[in-house]
N, C-alpha and C positions, 0 to 999 in steps of 0.2 A: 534505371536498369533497362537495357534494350537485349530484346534479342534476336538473333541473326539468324537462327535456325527453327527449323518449325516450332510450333508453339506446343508447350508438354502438359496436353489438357489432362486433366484429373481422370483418373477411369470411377465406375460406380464407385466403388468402395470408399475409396478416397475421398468423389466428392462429398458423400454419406456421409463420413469421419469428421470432415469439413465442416460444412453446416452443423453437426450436431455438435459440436466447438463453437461456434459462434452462438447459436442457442444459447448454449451451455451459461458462455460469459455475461448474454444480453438478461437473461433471468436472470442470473444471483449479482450480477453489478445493479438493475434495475431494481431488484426488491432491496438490497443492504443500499442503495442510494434514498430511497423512498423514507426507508425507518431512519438513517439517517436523519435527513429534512424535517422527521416530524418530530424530533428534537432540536432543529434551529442548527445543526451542520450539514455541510456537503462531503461527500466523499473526499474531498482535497483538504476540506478544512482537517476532516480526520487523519488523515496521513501525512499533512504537516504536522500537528499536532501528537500525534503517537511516535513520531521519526524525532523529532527535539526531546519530547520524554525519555527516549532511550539514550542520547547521545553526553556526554560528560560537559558540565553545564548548562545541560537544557541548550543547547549551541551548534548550530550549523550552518556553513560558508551559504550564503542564496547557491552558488553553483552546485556545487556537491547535493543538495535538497533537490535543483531543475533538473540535474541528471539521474537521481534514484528513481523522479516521478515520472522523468520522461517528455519534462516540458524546457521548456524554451527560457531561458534567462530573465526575457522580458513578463513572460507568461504567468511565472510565476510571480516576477517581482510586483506585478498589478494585482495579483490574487495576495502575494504579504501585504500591499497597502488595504487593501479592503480587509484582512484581518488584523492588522493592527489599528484601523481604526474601532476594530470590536474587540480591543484591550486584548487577544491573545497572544499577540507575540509584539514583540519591537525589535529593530533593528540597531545594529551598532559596527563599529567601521569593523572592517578587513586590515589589520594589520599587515596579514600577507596580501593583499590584491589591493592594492590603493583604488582601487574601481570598482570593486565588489562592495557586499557588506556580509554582515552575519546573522542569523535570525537567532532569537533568543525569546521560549519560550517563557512568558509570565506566569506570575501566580497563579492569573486569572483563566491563561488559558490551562495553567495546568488542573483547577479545577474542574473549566468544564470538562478537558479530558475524563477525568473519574468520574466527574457524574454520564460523562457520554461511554463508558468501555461498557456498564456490564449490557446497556439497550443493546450495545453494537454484536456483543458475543452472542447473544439473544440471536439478534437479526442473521449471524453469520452462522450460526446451529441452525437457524430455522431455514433458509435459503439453499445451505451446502453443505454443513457437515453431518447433519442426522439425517439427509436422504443417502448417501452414502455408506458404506462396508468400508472396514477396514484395507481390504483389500484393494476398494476402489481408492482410498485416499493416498494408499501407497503406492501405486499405478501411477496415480498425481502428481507425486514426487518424481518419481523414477521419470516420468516424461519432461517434469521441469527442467532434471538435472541433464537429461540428451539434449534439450532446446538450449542449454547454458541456463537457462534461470535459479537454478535452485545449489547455490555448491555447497547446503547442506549434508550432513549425516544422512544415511536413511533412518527414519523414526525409530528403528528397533536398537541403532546403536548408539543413541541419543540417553542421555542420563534424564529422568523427568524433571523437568525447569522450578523453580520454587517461584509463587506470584510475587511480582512487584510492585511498586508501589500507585501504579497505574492501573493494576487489577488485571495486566497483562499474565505473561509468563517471562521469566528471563531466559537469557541462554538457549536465544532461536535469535537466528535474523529478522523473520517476517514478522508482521505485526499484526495484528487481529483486525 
């Protein structure tokens, strides 16, 4: 991105709002990565691992999985070999992409999934959602859905999810 016209610095406000966003993400990514860890996953391991749970067969293309996370083909495909060599997931061809493959969570990982959801809901109340107002979480939304992230419901016109089998919630996109 280059720009040709003066450069459109942030006024007080802004950069205030700014920072306090990046704060924001660097605590509650920092602490839900931490408790994480001290169950023996990483942030990635968990959101591979919660994103195959939801998916019909425990099954998703490597691409479609590097694009939800935001990484790169290769990026990911190195981080599924270092988890399939710790029995969570395996890989199996791409029918549709003869150059792709598929991940396909295991037993194994689906266990540790459940024994890792309720630390993780733990860690995710303790971090972000019980320092929070109702208010504030719906503010949350409403800004995801301006920035394009979020094209859910807003929470109030959302039916309440029944737990699945993962000790998640069904019937939301995001994952815990």
């Amino acid at each position: 991105m280059s720009t040709n016209g003066p450069v459109p610095w942030l006024d007080a406000d802004e950069e205030r709002a700014w920072r306090a966003f990046r704060r924001i993400m660097t605590a509650v990514q920092t602490g839900t990565a931490h408790d994480l860890a001290a169950i023996g996953l990483s942030e990635a391991d968990y959101e591979v691992l919660s994103t195959l749970s939801e998916r019909p067969g425990h099954t998703s293309s490597l691409g479609e999985q590097a694009r939800k996370m935001g990484w790169s083909r290769s990026r990911l495909s190195r981080h599924a070999t270092r988890m399939e060599t710790r029995g969570l997931l395996r890989r199996a061809p791409d029918a549709s992409d003869g150059r792709g493959c598929l991940l396909v969570l295991t037993d194994e990982g689906l266990a540790t999934l459940r024994a890792a959801a309720p630390a993780h809901l733990v860690s995710v109340r303790r971090h972000f959602i019980d320092r929070l107002t109702p208010g504030d979480l719906a503010a949350i939304e409403t800004i995801a859905r301006r920035l394009g992230l979020n094209d859910q419901e807003p929470r109030s016109a959302r039916p309440r999810p029944a737990p699945s089998v993962t000790g998640k919630t069904t019937g939301q996109k995001g994952e815990t």
